[in-house]
Backbone as XML, in Angstrom:
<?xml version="1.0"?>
<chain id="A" units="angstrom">
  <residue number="1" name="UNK">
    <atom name="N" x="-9.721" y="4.742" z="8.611"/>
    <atom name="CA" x="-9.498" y="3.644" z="9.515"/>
    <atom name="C" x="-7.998" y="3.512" z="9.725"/>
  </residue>
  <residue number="2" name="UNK">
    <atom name="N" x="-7.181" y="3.506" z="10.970"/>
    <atom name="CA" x="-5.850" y="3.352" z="11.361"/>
    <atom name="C" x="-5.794" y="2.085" z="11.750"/>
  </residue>
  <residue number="3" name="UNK">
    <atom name="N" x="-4.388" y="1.402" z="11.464"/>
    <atom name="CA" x="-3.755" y="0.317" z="12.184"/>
    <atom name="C" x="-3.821" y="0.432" z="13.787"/>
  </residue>
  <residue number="4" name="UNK">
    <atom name="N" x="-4.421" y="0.004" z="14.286"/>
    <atom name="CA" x="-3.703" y="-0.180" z="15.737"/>
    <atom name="C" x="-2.515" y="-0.038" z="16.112"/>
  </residue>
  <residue number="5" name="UNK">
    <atom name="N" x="-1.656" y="0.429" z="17.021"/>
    <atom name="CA" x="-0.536" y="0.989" z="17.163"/>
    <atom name="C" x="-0.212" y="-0.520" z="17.716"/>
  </residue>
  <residue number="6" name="UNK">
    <atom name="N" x="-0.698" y="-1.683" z="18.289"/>
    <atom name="CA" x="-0.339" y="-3.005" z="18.135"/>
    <atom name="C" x="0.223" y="-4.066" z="17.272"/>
  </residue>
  <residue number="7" name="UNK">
    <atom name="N" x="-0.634" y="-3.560" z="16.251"/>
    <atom name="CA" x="-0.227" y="-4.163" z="14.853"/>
    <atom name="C" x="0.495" y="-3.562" z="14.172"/>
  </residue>
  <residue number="8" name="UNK">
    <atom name="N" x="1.877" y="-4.575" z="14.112"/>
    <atom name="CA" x="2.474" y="-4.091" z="13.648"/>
    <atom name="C" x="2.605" y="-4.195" z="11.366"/>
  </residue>
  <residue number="9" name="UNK">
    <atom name="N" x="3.495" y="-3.351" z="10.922"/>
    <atom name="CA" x="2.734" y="-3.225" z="9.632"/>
    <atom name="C" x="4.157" y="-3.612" z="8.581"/>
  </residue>
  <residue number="10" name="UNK">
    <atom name="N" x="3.469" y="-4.325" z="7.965"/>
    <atom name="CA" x="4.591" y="-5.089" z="7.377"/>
    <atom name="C" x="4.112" y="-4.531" z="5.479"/>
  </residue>
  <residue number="11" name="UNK">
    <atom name="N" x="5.343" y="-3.874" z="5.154"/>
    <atom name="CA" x="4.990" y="-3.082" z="4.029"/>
    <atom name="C" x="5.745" y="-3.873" z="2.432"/>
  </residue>
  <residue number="12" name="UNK">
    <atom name="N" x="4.948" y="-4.479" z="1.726"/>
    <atom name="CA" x="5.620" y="-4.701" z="0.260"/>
    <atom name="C" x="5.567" y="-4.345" z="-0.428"/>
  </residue>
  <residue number="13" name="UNK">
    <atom name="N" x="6.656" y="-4.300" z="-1.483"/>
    <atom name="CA" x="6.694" y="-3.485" z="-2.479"/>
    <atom name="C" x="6.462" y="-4.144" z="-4.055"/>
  </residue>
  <residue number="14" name="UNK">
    <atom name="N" x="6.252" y="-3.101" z="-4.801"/>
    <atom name="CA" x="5.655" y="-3.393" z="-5.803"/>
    <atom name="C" x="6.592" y="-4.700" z="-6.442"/>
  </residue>
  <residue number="15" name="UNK">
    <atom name="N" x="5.868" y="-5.536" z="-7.410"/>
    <atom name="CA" x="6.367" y="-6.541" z="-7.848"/>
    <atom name="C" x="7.385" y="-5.890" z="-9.295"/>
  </residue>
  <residue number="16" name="UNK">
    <atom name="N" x="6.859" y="-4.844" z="-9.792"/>
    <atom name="CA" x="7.402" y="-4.121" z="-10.762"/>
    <atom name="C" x="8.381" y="-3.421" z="-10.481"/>
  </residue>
  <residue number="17" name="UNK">
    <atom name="N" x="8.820" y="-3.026" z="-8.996"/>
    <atom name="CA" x="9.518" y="-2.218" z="-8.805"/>
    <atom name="C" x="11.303" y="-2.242" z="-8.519"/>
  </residue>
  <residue number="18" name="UNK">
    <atom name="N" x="11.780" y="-3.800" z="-8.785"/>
    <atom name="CA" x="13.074" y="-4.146" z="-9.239"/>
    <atom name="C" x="14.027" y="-3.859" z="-7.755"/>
  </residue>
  <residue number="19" name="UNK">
    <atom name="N" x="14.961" y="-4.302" z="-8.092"/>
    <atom name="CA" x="15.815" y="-4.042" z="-6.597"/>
    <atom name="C" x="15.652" y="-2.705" z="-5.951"/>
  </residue>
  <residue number="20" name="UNK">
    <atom name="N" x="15.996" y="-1.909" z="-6.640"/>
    <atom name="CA" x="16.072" y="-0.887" z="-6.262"/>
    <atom name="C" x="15.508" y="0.300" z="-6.114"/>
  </residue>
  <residue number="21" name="UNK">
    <atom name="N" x="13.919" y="-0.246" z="-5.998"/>
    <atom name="CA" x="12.689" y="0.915" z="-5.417"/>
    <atom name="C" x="12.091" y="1.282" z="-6.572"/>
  </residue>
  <residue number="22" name="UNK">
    <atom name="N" x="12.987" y="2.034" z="-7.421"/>
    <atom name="CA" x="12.421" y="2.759" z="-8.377"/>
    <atom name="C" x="10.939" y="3.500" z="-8.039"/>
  </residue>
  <residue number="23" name="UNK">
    <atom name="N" x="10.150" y="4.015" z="-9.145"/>
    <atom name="CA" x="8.712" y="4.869" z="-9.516"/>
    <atom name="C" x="7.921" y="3.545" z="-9.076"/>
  </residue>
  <residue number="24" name="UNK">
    <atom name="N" x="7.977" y="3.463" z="-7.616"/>
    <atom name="CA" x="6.461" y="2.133" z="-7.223"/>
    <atom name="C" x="5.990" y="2.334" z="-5.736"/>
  </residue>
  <residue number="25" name="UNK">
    <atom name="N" x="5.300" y="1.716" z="-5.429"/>
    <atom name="CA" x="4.289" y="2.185" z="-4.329"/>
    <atom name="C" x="4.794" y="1.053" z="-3.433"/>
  </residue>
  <residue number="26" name="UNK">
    <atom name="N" x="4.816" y="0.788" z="-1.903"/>
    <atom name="CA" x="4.501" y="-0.218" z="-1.068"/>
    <atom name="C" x="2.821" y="-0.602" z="-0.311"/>
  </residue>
  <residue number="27" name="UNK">
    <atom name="N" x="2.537" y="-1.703" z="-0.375"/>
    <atom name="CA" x="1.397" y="-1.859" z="0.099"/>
    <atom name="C" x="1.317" y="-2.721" z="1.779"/>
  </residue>
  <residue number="28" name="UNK">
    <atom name="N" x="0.901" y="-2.336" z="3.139"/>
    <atom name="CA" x="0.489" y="-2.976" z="4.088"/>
    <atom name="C" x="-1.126" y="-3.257" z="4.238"/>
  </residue>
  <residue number="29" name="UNK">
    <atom name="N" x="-0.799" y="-4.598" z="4.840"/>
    <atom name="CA" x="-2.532" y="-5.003" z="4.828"/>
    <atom name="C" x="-2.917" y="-5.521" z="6.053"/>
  </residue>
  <residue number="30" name="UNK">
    <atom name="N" x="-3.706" y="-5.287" z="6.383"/>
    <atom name="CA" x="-4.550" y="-5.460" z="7.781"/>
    <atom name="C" x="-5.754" y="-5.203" z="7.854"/>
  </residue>
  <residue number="31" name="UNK">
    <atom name="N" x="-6.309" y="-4.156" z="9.162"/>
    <atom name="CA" x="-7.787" y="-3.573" z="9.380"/>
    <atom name="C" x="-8.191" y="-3.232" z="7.452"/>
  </residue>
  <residue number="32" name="UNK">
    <atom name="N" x="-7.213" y="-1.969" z="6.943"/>
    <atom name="CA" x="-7.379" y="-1.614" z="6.098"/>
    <atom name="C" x="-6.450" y="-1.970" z="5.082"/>
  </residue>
  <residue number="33" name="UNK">
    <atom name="N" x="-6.082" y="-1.360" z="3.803"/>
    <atom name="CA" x="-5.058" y="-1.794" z="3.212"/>
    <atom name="C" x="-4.377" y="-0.459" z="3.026"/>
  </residue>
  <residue number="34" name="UNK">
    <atom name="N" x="-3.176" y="-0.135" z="3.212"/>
    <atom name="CA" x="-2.091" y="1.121" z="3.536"/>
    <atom name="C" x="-1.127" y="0.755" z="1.888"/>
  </residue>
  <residue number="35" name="UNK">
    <atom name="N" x="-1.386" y="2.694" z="1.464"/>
    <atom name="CA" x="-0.820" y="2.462" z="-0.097"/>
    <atom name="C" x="0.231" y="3.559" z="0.337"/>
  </residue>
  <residue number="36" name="UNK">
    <atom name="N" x="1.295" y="3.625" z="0.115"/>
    <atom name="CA" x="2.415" y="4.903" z="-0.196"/>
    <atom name="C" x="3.210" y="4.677" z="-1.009"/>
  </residue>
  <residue number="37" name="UNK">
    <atom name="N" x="4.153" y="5.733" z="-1.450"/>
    <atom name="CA" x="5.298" y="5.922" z="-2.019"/>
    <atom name="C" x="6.476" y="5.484" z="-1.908"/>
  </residue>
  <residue number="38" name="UNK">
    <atom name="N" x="6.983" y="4.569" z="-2.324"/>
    <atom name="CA" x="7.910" y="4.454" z="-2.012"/>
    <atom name="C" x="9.338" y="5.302" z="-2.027"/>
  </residue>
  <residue number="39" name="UNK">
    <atom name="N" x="9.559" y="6.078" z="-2.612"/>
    <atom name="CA" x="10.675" y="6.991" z="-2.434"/>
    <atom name="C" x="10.116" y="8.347" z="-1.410"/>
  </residue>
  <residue number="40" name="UNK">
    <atom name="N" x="8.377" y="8.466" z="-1.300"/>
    <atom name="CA" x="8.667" y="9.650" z="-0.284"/>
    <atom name="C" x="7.927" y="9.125" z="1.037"/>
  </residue>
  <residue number="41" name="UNK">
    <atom name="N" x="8.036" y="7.951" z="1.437"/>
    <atom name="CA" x="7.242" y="7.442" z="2.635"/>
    <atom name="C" x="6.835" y="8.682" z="3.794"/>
  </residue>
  <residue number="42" name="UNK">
    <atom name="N" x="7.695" y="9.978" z="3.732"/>
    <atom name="CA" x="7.000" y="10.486" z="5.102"/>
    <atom name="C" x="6.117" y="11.424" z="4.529"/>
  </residue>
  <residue number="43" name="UNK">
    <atom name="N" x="5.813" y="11.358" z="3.455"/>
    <atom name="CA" x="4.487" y="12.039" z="3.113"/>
    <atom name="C" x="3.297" y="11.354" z="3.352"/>
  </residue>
  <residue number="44" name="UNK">
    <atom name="N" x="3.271" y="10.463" z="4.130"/>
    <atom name="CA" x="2.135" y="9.220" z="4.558"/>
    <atom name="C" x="1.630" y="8.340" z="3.161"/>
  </residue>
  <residue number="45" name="UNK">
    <atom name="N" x="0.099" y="7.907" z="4.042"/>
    <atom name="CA" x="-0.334" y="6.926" z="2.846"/>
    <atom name="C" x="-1.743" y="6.776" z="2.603"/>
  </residue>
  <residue number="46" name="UNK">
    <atom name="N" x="-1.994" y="6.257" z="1.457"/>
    <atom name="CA" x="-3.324" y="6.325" z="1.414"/>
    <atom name="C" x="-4.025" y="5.011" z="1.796"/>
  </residue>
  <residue number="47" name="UNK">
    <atom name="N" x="-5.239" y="5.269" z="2.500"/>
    <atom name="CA" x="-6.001" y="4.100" z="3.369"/>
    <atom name="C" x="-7.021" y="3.354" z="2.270"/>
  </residue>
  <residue number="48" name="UNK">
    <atom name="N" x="-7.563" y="2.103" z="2.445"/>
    <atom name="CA" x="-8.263" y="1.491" z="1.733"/>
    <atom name="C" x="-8.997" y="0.350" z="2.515"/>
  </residue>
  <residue number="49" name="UNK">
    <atom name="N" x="-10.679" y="0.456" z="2.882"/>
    <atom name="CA" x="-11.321" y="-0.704" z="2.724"/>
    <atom name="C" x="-10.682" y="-1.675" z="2.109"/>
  </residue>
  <residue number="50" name="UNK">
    <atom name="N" x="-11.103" y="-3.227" z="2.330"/>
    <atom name="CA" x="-10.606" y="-3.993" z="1.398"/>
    <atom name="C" x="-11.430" y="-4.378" z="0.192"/>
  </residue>
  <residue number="51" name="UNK">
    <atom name="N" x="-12.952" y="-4.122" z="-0.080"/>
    <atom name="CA" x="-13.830" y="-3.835" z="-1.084"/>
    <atom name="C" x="-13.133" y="-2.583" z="-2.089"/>
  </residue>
  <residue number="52" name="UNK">
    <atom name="N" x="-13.362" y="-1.993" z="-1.401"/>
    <atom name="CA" x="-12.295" y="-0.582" z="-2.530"/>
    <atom name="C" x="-11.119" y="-0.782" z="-2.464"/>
  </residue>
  <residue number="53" name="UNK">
    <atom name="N" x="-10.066" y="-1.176" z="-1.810"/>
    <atom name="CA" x="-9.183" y="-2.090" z="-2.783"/>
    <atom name="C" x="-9.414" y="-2.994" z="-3.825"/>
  </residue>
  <residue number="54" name="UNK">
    <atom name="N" x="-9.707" y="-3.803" z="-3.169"/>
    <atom name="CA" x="-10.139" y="-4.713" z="-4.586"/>
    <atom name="C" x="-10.759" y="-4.430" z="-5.821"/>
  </residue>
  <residue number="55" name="UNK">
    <atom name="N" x="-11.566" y="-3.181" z="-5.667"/>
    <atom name="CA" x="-12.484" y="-2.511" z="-6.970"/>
    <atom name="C" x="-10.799" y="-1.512" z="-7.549"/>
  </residue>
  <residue number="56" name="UNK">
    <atom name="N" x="-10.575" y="-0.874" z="-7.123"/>
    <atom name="CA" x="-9.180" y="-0.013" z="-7.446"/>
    <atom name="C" x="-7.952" y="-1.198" z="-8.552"/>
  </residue>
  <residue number="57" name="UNK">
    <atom name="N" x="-8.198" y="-2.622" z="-8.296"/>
    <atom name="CA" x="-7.390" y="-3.272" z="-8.259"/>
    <atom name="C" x="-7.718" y="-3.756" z="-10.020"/>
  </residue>
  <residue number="58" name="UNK">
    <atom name="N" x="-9.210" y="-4.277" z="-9.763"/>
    <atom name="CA" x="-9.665" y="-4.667" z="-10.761"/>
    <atom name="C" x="-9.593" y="-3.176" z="-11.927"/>
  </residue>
  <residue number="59" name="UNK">
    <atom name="N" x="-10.049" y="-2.109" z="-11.743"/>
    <atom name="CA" x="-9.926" y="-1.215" z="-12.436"/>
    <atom name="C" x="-8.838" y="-1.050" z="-13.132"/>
  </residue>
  <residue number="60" name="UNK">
    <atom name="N" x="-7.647" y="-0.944" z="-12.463"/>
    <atom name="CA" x="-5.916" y="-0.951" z="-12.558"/>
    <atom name="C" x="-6.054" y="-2.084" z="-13.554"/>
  </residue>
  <residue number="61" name="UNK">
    <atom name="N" x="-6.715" y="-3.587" z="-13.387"/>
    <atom name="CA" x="-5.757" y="-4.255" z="-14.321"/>
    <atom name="C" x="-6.431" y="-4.024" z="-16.084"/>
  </residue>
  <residue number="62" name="UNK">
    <atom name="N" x="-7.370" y="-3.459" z="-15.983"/>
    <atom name="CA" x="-8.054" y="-3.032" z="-17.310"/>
    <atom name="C" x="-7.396" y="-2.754" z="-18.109"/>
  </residue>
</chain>
């Protein structure tokens, strides 16, 4: 599932990830929820339902 080229995508970054980027991911949310890298953003990103986000999420905090 893609963003609409309308919507525009507003990307945050990890809460762990300190001023200065460091080893953390940015997350945009919309249609779907948009996961990447933060130090290699043009390697794209990975897409997410918001059900499988949320299951990914809960898993993570285990």
């Amino acid at each position: 599932m893609d963003f609409s080229k309308s919507e525009k995508l507003i990307w945050n970054n990890s809460s762990y990830s300190g001023s200065r980027g460091g080893n953390c991911v940015e997350v945009a949310e919309g249609q779907c929820v948009l996961v990447r890298d933060t130090k290699h953003r043009e390697l794209g990103h990975l897409s997410f339902q918001g059900p499988k986000w949320t299951n990914l999420l809960n898993v993570l905090k285990r």
